[in-house]
C-alpha positions as CSV (number, residue, x, y, z in Angstrom):
1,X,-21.3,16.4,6.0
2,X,-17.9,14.5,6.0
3,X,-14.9,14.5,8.1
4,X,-12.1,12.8,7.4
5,X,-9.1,12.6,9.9
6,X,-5.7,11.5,8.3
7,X,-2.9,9.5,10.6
8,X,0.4,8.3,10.0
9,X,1.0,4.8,10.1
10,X,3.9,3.7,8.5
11,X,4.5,0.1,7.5
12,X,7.6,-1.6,8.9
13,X,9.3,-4.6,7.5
14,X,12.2,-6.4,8.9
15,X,12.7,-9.0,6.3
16,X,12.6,-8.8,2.5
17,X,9.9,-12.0,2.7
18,X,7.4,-10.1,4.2
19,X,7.6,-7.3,2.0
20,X,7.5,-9.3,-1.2
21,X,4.4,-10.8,0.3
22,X,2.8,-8.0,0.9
23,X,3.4,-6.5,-2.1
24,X,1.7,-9.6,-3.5
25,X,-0.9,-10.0,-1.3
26,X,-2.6,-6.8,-2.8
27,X,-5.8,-7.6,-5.2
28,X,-4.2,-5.0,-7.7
29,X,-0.8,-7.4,-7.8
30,X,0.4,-9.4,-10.7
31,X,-0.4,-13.2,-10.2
32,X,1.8,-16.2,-10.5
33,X,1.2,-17.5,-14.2
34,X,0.5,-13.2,-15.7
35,X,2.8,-11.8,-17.7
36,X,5.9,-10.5,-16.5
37,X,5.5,-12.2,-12.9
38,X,9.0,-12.9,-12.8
39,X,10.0,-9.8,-13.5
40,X,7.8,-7.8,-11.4
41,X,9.2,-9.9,-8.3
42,X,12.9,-8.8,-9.5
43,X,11.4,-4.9,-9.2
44,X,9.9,-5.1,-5.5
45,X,13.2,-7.7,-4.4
46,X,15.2,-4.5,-5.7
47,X,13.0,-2.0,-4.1
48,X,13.9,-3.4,-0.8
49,X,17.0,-3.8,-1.7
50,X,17.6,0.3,-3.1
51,X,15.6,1.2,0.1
52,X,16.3,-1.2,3.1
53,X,18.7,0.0,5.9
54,X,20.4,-1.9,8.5
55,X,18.3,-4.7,7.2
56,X,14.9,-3.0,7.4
57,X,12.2,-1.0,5.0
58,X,10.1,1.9,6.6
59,X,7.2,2.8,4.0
60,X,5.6,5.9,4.4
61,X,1.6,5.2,5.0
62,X,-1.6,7.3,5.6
63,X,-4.9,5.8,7.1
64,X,-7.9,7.8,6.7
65,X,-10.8,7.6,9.2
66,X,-14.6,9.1,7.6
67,X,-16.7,10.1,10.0
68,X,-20.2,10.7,8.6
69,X,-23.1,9.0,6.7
70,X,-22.5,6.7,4.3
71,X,-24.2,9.1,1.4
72,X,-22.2,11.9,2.7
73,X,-19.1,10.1,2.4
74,X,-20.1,8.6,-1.3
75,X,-20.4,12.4,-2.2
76,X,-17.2,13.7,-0.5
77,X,-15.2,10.7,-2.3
78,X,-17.0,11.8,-6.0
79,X,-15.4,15.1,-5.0
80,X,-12.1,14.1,-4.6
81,X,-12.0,11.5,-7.7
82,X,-12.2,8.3,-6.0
């Protein structure tokens, strides 16, 4: 048996850097050098941009917790298409 707790934790970003770098930072992220790099930097600078106020982004974010053994939580994951 699985449980899984769910918690808010919204990401907060004061400056437009550290969101492009995050954005970036992700293993999923274009690359310097791929296709369409530059543009893909023009779509998250205008993210911020559309969605920034008084200088800051707030970015809705869930962390899930499992508690369980690790099969159990292999199984519960197959179940819900992960």
């Amino acid at each position: 048996m699985v449980d899984v707790e769910e918690f808010d934790h919204p990401l907060f970003y004061t400056a437009k850097e550290d969101f492009i770098n995050r954005c970036l930072s992700g293993s999923y992220s274009l690359k310097e050098g791929d296709l369409k790099y530059s543009r893909y930097l023009e779509e998250i600078s205008d993210l911020y941009d559309q969605y920034e106020t008084d200088g800051s982004l707030l970015v809705p974010n869930k962390m899930a917790v499992y508690f369980g053994t690790w099969n159990a939580i292999r199984r519960n994951d197959e179940k819900r298409g992960i």
